[in-house]
Structure formats: C-alpha cells, structure tokens
N, C-alpha and C positions, 0 to 999 in steps of 0.2 A: 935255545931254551924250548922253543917248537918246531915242531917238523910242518910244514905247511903242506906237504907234500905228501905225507900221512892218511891213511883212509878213518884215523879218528880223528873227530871233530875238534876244531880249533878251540874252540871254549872248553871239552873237556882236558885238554894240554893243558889251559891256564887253569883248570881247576887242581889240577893232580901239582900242577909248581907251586901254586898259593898253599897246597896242602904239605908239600913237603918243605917250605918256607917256614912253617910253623912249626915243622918236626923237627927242624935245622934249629930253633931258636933266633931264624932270623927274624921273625915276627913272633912278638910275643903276648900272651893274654893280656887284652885290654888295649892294646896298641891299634894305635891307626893305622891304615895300610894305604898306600899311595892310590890319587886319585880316580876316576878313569882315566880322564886324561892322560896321567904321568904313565898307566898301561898302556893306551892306547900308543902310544910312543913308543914305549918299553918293547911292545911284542910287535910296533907296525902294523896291524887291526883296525878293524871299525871298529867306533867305542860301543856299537850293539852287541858286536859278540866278548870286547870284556862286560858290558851290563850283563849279559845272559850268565857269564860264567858267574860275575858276582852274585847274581839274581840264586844262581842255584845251592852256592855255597852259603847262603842265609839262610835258605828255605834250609838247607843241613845243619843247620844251628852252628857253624864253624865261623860265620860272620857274623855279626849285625851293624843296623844301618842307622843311627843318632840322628835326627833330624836338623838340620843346620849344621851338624857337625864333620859329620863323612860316615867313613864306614870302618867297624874296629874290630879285632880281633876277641871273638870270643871267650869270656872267663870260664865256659864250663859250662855244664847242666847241672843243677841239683837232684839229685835222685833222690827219690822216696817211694819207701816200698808200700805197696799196695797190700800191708798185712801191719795189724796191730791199730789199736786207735789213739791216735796223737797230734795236736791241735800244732798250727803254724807254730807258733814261738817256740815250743817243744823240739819240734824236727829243725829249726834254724839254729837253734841254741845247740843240740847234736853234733850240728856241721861244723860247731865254732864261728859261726858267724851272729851276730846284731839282731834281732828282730824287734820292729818298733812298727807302729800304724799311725795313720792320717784317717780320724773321723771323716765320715763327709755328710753323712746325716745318721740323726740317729731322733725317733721318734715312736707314738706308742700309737696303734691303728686296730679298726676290727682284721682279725684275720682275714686273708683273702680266700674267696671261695676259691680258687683253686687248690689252696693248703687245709680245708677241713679235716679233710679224710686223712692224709697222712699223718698231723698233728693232732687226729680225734679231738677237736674244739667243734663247740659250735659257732655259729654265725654270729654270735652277740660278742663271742668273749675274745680280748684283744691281747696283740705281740707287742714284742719290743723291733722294730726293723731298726737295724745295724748296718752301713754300709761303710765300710772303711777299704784302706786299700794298705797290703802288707808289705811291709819294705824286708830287706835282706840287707845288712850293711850299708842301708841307705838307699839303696837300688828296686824300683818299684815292680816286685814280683807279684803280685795277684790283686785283683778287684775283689770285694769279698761282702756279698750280703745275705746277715743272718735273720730270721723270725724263729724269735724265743717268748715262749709260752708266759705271759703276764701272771698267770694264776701258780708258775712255779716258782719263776723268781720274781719276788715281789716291789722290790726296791733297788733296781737294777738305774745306776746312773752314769753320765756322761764318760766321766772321768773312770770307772771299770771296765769302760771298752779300751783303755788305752793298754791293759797287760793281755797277760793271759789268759783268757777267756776259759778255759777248761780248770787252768791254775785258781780264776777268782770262784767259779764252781765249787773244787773242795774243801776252800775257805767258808763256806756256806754251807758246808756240810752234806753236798749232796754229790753224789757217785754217779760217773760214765760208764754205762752196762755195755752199751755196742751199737755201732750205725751201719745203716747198710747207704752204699754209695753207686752212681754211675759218672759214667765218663765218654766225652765224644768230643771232635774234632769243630773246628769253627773258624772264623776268621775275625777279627776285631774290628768293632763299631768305629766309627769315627770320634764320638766322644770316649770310648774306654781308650783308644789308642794314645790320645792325650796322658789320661793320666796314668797310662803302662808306661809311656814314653816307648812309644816303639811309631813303626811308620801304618800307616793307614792298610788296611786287607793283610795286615800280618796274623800268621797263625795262633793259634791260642786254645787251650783246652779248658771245655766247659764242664767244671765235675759237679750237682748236687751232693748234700748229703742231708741223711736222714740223722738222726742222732738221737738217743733213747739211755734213759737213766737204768740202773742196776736195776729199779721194779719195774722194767718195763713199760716207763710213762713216754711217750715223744717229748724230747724239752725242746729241740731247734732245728728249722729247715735253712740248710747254708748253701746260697747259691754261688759259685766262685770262677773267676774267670783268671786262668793262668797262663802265662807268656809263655807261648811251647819254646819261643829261643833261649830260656833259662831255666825251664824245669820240664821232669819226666817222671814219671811215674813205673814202677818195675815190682813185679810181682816172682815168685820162686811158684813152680807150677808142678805138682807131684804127677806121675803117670796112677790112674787106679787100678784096682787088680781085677 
C-alpha cells in the first residue's frame, strides 16, 4: 500500500490511499474511518505520521474530527456563491437540505460605538443583538450575530428569530436593496468550537455583512462565524476589457 522506500513522504502515501479509499466507495460520506491506531498497524508507522497525514486531510476538508467520537468521513462543502443576496435559510432550502436555529441571546442594547458609522445611528439610539447558531439538517454550520436597527423594526420578538430573518422582513413590508460584505480566514475560540461542534484551533471563516434596505437605510450589521470544514464561499470572476 506504501513504498517506504520512496523519496515521497510517508504521510503523503497515506494521504493519497485515504483519498483513493473514498473514491473507491470504500469509505463513504459521513463514515468513520479506522483509528490511529488500527493505521498505525495497517501501514506499520509511527502513529505521528498517521496523525500528520490525518491532520492534513482535515485541514482539506476531506476529514473531520468529532470530539469523543473519532474521525469521519466528510459529507461535502456547501458552496455558496459570492453573488446575489440571500439569507441562510434561503441558500439551505436551495440545497434541499433543513435550515433551523438555536437562539442564544437575543436582547435590545445602545448601539455599540463601533457600529455608529456604518449603521448611521447615534449613540442614544438602540439594536436588537441576535446571536443564534444556524444548523443545516441538524448539523451546526455557523455562529451568527446580528445588530438590527430598533427604530426600523419596531417590534421585533423572540420567537421571529426562529425563521427566516430576510423571509419575516418582507412580511413586514420592507425590501432588501443590497449589502456589501468581507471575508477572512480565522481559527475557532474555544467556546465557538463547542457550539460548532468541531475540535478546538480548527479553521473557520469570519464574514461581516453590511445590509441595507431598497432606500438606502442600513437595517443590520451580521457578524458570522463559519466552519470552513463545511462551507465555502465561490465567486464567477469576469476578465475587464
């Protein structure tokens, strides 16, 4: 199964078997894959160079690692393109998969002076902060907190944060004009890693977004923290002339 005697490295041998294992169907999404140990065995190895190999093939999104459980065969990335504006439930509903949330607070505060400017509020006048965490068929895909302008939605409660947030919007009669967004690279808190259910310094991408009504008002600054070993983000990029 490996050459030992090869000038490539041992761990990438067991990465390219583990990957062709999966191509084969003999591992399949979602399935556990034998321990270190049972490699360690399997290929005759230090169990450091199967951890390295597995180490790398998570950081690829091809594994992940369950805490108390082992380590399992990837279901996939979800991709979503970096073009059009559409709120979680929307793009999971898409996919044909479940989208449902878990409140974790949700409370009414002055705006924070750091969100002035982009919210054009003043110092007096107060949000709604929303922190919920969005599932995907049950599966806890993103940490998710919004600050929505009190003085637009005015009676904004508990039980609204549980759909569609853009959805309970045009029920309310008011229109999504366009957000502008950024994105960057990060590794997971010890307490987000909990409730991602992933393992601790695992990677994760941190996107703001701005968000603004059809007239040009700011309604919500959404801070969201997403599991890069289950989502990605893809954009179609024109050449200009």
């Amino acid at each position: 199964m490996i050459d030992k005697q090869s000038p490539i490295p041992i761990y990438y041998q067991i990465e390219e078997y583990i990957k062709k294992m999966i191509e084969n169907k003999t591992f399949n999404p979602g399935e556990a894959i034998p321990s270190e140990r049972e490699f360690t065995e399997m290929f005759e190895v230090s169990r450091m160079t199967i951890r390295q190999a597995l180490s790398n093939l998570v950081n690829q999104g091809i594994l992940v690692r369950k805490k108390g459980k082992g380590t399992f065969i990837s279901e996939g990335k979800i991709e979503q393109p970096l073009k059009g504006l559409t709120g979680f439930s929307e793009e999971m509903e898409k996919r044909g998969l479940v989208p449902s949330s878990q409140l974790l607070e949700f409370k009414i505060l002055p705006v924070p002076e750091s969100m002035t400017k982009q919210l054009k509020m003043g110092p007096n006048q107060k949000v709604y902060e929303i922190k919920r965490i969005r599932y995907a068929d049950q599966i806890p895909m993103a940490i998710e907190t919004a600050y929505v302008s009190c003085d637009i939605i005015k009676n904004l409660h508990e039980e609204d944060t549980l759909q569609s947030f853009y959805a309970y919007l045009e029920k309310q009669g008011l229109k999504i004009g366009h957000a502008s967004q950024t994105l960057e690279a990060s590794l997971v808190t010890k307490e987000d890693a909990k409730l991602l259910d992933v393992p601790e310094q695992s990677p994760v991408l941190l996107i703001e977004r701005l968000t603004f009504l059809s007239d040009h008002r700011p309604l919500e600054l959404v801070e969201s923290i997403f599991r890069a070993d289950r989502y990605k983000f893809v954009i179609d990029i024109q050449r200009q002339d």
